[in-house]
MARBA-3410 file (N, C-alpha, C, O; in Angstrom, 1 decimal):
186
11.5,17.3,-3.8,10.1,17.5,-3.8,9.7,18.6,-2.8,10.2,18.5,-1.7 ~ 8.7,19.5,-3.1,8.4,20.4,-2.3,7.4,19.6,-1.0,7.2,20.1,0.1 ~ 6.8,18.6,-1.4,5.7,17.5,-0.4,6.7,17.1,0.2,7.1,16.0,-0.1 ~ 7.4,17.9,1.5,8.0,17.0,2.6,7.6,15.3,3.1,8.2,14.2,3.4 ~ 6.4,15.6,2.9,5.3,14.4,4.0,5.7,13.3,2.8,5.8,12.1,3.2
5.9,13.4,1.7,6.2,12.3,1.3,7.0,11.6,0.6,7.1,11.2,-0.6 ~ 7.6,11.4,1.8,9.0,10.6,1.3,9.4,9.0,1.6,8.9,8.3,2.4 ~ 10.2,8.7,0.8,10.3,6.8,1.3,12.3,6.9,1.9,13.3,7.4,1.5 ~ 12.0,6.4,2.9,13.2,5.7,3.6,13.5,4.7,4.1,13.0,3.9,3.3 ~ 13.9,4.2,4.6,14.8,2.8,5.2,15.2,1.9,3.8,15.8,2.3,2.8
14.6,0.6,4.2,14.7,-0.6,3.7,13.4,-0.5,2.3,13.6,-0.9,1.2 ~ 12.6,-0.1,2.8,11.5,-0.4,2.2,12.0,1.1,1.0,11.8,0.9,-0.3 ~ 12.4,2.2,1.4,12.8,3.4,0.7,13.5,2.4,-0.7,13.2,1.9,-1.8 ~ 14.9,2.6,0.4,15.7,1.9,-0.6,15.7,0.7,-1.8,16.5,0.6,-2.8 ~ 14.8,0.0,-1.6,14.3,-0.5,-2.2,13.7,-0.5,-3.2,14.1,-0.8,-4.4
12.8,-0.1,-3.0,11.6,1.0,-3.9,12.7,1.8,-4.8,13.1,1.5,-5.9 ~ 12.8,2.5,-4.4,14.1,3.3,-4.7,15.0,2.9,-6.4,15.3,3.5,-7.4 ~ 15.0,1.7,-5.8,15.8,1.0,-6.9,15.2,0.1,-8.1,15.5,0.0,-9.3 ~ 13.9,-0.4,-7.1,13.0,-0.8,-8.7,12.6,0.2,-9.5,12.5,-0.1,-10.7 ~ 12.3,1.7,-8.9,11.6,2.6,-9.4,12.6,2.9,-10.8,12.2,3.1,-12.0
14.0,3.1,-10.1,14.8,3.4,-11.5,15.0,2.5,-12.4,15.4,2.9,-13.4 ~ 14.9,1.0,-12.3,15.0,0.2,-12.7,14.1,0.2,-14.1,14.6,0.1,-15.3 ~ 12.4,0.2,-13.6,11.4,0.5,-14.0,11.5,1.7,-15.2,11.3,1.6,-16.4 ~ 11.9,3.1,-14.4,11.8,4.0,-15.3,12.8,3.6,-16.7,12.5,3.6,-17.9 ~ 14.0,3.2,-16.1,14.8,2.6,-17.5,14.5,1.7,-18.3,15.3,1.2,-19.0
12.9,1.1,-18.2,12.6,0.3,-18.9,11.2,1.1,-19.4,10.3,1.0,-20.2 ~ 11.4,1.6,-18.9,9.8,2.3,-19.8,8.9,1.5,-19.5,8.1,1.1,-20.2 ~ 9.0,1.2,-17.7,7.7,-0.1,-17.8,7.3,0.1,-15.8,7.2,-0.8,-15.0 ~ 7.2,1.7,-15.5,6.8,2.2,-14.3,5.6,1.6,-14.1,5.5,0.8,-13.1 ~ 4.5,1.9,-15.1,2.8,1.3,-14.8,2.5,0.1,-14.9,1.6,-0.4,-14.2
3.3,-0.6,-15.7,3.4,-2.2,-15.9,4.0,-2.6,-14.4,3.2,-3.1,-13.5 ~ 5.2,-2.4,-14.2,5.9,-2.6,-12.4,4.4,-2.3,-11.1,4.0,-3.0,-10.2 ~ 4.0,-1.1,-11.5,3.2,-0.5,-10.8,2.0,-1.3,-10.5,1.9,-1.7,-9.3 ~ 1.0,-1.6,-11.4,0.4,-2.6,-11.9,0.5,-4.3,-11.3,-0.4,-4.8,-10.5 ~ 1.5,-4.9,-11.6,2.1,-6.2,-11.0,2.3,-5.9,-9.3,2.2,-6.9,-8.7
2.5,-4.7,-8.7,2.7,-5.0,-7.8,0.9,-4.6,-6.9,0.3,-5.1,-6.0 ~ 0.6,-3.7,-7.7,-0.7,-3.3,-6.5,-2.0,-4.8,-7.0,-3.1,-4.9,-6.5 ~ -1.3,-5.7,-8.2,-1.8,-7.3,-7.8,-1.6,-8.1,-6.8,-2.5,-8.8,-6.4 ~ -0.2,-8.1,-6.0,0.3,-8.7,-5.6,0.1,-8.5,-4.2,0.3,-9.4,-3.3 ~ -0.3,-6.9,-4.0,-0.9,-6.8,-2.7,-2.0,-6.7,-2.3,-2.1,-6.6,-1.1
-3.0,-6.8,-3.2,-4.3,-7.2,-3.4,-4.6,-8.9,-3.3,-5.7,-9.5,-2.9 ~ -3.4,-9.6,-3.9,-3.4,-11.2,-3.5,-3.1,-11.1,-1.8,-3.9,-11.6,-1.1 ~ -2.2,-10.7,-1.3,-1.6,-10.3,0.0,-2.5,-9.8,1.0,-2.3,-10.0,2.2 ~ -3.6,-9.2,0.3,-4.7,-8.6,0.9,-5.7,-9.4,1.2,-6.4,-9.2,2.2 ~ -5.9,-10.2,0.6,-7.1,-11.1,0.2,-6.8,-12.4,0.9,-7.8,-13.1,1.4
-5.2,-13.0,0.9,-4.9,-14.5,1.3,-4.2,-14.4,2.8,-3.2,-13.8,2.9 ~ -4.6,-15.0,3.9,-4.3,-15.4,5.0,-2.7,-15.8,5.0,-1.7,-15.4,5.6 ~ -2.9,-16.8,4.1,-1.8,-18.1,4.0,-1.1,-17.4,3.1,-0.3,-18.2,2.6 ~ -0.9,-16.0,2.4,0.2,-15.5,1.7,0.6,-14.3,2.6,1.6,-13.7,2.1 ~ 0.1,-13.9,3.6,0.4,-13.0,4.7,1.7,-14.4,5.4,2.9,-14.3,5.5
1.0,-15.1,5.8,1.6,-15.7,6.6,3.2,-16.2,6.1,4.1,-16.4,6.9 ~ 3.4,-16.5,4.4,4.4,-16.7,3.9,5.4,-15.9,3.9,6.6,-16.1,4.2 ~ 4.6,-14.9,3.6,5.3,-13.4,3.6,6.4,-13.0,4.7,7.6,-12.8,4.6 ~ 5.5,-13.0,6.0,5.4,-12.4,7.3,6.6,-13.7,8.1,7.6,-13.3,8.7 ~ 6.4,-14.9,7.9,6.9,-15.9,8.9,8.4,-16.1,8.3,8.7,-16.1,7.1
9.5,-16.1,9.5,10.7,-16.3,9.2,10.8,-18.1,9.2,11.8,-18.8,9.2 ~ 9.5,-18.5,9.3,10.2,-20.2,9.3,10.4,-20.5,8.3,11.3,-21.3,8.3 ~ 9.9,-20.1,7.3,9.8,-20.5,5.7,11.4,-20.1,5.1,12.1,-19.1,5.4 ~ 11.8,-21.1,4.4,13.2,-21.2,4.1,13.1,-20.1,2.5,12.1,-20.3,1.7 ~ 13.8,-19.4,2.3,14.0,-18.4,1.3,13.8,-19.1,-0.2,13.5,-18.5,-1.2
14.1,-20.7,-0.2,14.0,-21.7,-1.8,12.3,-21.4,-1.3,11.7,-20.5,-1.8 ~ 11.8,-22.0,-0.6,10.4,-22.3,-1.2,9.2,-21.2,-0.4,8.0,-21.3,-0.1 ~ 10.6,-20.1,-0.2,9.3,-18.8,-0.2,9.3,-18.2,-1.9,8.6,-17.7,-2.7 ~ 10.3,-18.7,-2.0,10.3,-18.0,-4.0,9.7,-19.3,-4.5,8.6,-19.0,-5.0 ~ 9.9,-20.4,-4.6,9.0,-21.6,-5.3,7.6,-21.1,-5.3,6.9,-21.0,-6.3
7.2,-20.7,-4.0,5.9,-20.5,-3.7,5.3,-19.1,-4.5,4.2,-19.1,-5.1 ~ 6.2,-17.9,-4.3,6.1,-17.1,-4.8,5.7,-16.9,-6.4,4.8,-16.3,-6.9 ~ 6.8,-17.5,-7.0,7.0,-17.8,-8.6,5.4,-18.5,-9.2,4.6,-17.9,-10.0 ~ 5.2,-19.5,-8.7,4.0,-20.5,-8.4,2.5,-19.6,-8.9,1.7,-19.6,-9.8 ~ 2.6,-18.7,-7.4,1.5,-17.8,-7.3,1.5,-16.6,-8.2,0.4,-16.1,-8.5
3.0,-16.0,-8.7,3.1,-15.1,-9.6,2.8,-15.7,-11.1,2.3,-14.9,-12.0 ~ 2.9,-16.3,-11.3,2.7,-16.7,-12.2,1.0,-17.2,-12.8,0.6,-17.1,-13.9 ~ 0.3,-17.6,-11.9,-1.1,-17.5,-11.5,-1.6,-16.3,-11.6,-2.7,-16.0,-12.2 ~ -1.1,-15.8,-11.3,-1.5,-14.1,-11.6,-1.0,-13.1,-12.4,-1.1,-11.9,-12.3 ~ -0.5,-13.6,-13.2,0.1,-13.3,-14.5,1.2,-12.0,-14.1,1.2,-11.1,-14.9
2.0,-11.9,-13.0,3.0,-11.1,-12.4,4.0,-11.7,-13.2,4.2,-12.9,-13.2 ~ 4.7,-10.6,-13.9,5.8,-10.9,-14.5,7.0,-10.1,-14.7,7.1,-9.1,-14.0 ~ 7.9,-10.4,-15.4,9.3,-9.6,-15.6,9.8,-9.2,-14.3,10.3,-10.0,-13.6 ~ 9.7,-7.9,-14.0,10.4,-7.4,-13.2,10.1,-7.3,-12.0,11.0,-7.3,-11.2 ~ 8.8,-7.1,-11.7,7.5,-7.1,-10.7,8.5,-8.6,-9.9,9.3,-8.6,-8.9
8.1,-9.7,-10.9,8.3,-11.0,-10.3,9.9,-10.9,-10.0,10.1,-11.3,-8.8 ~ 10.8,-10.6,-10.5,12.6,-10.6,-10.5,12.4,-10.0,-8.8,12.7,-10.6,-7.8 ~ 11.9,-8.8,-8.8,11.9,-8.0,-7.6,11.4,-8.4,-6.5,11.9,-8.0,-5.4 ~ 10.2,-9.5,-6.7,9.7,-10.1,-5.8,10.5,-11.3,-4.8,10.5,-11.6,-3.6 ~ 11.2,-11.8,-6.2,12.0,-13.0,-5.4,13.5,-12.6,-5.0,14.2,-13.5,-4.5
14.4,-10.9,-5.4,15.0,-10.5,-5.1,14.9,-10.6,-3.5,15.8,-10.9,-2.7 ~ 13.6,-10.1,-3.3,13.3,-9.6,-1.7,13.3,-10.8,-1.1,14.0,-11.0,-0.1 ~ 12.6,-11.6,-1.6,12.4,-13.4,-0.8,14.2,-13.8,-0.7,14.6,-14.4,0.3 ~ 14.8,-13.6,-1.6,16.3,-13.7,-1.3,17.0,-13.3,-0.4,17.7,-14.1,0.3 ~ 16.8,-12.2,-0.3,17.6,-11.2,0.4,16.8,-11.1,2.0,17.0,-10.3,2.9
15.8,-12.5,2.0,15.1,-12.3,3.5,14.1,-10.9,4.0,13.9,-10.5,5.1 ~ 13.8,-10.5,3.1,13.0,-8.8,3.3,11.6,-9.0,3.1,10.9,-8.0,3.2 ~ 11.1,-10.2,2.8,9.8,-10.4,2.7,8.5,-9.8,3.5,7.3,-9.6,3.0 ~ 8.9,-9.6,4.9,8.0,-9.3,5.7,7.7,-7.1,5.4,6.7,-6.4,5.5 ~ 8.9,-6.9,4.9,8.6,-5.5,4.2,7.9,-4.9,3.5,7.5,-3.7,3.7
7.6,-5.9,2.1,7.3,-6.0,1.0,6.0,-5.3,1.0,5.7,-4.8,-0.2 ~ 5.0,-5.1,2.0,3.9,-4.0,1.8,4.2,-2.8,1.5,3.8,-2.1,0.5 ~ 5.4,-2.4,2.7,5.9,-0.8,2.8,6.9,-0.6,1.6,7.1,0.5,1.2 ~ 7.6,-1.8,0.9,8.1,-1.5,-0.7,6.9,-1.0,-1.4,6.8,0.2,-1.7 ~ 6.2,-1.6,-1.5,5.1,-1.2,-2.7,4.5,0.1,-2.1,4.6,1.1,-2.9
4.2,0.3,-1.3,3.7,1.7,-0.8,4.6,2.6,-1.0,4.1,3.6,-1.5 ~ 6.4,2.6,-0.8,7.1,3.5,-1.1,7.2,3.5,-3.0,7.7,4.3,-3.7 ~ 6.7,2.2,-3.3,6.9,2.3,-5.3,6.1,3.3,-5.1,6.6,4.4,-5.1 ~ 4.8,3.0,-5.0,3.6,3.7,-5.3,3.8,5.5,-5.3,3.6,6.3,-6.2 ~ 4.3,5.6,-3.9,4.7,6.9,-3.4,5.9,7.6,-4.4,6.0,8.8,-4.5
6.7,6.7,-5.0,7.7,7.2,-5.9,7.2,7.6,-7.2,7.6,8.6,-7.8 ~ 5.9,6.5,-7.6,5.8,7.1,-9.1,4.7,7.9,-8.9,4.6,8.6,-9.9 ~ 3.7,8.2,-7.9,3.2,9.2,-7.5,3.6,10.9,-7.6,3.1,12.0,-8.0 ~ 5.1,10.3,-7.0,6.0,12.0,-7.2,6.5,12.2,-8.8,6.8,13.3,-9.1 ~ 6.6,11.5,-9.5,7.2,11.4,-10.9,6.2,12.1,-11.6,6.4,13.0,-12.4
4.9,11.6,-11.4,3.4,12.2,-11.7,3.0,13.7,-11.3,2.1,14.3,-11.9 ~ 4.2,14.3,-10.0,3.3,15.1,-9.6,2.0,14.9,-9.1,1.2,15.8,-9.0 ~ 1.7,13.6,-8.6,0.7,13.6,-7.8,0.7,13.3,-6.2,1.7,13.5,-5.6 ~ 0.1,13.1,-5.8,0.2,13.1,-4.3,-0.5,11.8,-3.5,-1.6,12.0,-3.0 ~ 0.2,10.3,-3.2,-0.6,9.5,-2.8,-1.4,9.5,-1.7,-1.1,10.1,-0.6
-2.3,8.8,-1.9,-3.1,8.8,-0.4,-3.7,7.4,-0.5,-3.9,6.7,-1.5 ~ -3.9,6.9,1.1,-4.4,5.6,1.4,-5.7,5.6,2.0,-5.7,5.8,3.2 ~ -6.7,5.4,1.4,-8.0,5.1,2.2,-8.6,3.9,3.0,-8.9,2.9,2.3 ~ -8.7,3.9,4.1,-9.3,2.2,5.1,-10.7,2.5,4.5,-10.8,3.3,3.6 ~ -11.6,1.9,4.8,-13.1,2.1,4.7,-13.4,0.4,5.4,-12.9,-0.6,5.0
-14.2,0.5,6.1,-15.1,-0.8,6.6,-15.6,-1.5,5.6,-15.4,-2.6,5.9 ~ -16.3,-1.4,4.4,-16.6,-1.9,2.9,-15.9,-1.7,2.1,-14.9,-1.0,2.3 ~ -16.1,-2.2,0.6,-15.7,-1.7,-0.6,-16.1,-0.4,-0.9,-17.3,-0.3,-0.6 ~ -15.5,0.8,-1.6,-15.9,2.4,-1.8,-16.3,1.6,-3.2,-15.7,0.7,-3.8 ~ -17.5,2.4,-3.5,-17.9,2.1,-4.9,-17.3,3.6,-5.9,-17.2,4.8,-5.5
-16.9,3.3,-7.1,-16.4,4.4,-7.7,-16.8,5.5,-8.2,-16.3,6.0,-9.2 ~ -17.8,5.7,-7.6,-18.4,7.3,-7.4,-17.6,8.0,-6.1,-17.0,9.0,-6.1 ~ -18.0,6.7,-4.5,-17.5,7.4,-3.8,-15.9,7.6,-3.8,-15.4,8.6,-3.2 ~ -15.3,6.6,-4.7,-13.3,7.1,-4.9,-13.5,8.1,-5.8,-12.5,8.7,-5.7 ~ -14.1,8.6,-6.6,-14.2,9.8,-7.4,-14.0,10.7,-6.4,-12.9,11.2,-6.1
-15.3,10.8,-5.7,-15.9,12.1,-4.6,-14.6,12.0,-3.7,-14.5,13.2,-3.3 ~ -13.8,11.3,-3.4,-12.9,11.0,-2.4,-11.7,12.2,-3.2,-11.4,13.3,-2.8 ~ -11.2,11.6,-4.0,-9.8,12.0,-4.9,-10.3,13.6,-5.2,-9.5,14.5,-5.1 ~ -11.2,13.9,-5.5,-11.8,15.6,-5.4,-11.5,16.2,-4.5,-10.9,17.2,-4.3 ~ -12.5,15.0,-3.5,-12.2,16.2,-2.0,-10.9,16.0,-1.6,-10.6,17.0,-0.9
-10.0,15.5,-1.7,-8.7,15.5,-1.3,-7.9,16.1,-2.0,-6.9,16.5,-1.4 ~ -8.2,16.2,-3.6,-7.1,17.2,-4.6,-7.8,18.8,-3.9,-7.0,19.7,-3.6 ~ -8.7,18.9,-3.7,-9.4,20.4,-3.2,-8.1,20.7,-2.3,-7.2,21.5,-2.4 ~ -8.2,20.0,-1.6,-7.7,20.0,-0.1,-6.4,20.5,-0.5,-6.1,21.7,-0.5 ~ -5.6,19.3,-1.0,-3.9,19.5,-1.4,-3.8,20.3,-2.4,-2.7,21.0,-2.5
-4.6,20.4,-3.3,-3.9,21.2,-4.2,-3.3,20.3,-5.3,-2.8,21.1,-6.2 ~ -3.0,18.9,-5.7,-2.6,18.1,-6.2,-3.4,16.6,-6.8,-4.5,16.0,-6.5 ~ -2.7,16.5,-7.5,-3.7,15.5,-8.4,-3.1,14.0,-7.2,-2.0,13.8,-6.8 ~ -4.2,13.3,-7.0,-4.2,12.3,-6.1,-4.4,10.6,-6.6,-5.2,10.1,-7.4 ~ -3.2,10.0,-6.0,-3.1,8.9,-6.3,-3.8,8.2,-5.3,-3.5,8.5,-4.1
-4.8,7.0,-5.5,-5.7,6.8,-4.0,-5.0,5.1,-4.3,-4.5,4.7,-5.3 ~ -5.1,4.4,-2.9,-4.9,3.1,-2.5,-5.7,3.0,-1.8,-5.9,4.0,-1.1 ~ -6.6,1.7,-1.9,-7.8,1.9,-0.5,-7.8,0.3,0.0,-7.7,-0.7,-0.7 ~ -7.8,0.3,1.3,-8.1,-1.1,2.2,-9.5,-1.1,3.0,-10.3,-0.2,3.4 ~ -9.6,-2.3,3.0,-11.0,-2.7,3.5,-11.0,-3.2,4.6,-10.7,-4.4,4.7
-11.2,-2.7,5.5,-10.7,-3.2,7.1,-12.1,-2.8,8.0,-12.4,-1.7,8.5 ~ -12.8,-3.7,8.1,-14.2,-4.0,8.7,-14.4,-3.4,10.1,-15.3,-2.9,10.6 ~ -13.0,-3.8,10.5,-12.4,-4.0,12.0,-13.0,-1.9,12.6,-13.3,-1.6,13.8 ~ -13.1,-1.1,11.5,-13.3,-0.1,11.7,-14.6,0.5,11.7,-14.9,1.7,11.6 ~ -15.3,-0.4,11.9,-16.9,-0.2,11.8,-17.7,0.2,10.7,-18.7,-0.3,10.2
-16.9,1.3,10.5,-17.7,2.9,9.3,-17.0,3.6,9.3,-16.0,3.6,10.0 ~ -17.6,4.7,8.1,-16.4,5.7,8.3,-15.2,5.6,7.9,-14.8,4.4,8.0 ~ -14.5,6.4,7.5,-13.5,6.2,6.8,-11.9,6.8,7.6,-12.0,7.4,8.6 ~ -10.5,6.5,7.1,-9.6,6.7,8.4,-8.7,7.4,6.3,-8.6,6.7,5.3 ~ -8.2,8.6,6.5,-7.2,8.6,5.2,-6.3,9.4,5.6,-6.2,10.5,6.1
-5.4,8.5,5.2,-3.7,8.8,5.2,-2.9,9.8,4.0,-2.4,9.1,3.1 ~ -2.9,11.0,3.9,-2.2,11.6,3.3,-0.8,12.2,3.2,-0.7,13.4,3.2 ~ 0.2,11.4,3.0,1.6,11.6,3.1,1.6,11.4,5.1,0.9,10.5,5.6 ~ 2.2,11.9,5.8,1.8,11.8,7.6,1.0,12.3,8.3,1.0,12.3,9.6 ~ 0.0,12.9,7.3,-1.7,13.5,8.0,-2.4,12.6,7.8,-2.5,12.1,6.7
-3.4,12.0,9.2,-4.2,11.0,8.9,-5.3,11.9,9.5,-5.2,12.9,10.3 ~ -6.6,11.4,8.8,-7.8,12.3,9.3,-8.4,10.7,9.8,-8.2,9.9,8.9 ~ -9.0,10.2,10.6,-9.4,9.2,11.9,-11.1,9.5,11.7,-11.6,10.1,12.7 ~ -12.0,9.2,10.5,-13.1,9.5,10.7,-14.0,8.2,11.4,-15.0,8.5,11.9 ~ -13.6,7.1,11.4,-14.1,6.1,11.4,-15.1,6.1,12.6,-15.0,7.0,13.4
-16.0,5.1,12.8,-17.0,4.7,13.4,-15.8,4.4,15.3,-15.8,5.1,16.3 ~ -15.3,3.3,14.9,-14.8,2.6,16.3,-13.6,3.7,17.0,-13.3,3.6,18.2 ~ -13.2,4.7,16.2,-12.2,5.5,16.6,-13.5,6.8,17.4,-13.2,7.4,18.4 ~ -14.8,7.0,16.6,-15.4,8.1,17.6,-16.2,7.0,18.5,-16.8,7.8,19.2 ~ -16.4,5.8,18.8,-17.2,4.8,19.9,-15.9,5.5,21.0,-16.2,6.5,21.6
-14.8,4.9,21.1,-14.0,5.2,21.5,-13.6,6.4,22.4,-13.2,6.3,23.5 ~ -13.8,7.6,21.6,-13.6,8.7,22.0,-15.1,9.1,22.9,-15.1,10.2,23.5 ~ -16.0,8.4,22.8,-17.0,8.8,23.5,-17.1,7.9,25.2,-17.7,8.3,26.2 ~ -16.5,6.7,24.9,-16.5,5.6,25.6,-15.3,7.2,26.7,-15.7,8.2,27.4 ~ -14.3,6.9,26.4,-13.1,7.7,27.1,-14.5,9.2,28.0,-14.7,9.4,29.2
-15.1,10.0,26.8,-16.0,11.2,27.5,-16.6,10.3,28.8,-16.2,10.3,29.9 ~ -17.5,9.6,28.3,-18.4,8.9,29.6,-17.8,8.8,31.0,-18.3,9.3,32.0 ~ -16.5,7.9,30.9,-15.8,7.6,32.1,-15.8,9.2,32.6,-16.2,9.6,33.7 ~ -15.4,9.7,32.0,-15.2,11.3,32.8,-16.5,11.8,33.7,-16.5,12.4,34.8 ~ -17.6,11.5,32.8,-18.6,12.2,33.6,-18.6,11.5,34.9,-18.4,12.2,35.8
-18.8,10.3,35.2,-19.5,9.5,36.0,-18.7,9.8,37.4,-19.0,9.2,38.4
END
């Protein structure tokens, strides 16, 4: 790919890596794709599925009991789900964000498109993810794949990640940088 900035490696690469072909040999990339940006949207949303995820106390049977349970609640299926409890097998659970981020990133490149991740303090309503994915294909040059998180913690303003360029617009990141000016004058 000529987009150096975005590439997937390690654990989470490899990974990805492997459902992606998996996927493509099933003719079922968007479906894979799909089940998983559910699953991190459950992940997103649940405390107590972070914590499943994340904690090594949980014994690998009833992080997949639990998992299957919840997938299945959510109508996550075939391979999404196989892949899911592959990882809960294999102890890799606490990864499992940066897999889907590197899927995303993979079928992104298949597309010819270019992902990007948006924070925003609220939900972006989809005018402003329209206005977003414009000003950013302007920018790149490329048709844009958007992921967006809701992280309050940031005041306002928006923080976006494009392949390893992040632009830091947010509210608490300029408090900050002004808080840092002040000390100086005084």
């Amino acid at each position: 790919m000529a987009q150096g900035d975005q590439t997937v490696s390690g654990v989470p690469g490899r990974y990805a890596t492997a459902l992606f072909e998996l996927a493509r040999e099933a003719n079922g990339v968007d479906a894979v794709g799909a089940d998983l940006a559910t699953f991190q949207a459950l992940m997103d949303e649940s405390d107590d599925l972070k914590r499943l995820v994340r904690s090594p106390v949980f014994s690998a049977e009833d992080q997949i009991s639990a998992l299957e349970a919840l997938c299945a609640e959510a109508n996550i299926k075939s391979l999404a789900l196989n892949f899911i409890k592959l990882v809960a097998q294999n102890r890799r659970l606490f990864v499992l964000s940066d897999m889907i981020k590197a899927y995303r990133t993979l079928v992104a490149q298949s597309k010819g498109e270019i992902s990007a991740e948006v924070t925003s303090a609220d939900t972006l309503s989809p005018k402003h993810l329209d206005d977003l994915k414009a000003a950013i294909k302007a920018s790149v040059g490329r048709d844009v794949q958007l992921s967006t998180r809701v992280d309050p913690a940031i005041l306002g303003g928006l923080v976006v990640k494009v392949g390893s360029r992040m632009v830091d617009n947010s509210l608490k990141t300029k408090l900050q940088n002004l808080k840092i000016a002040m000390k100086g004058i005084g």
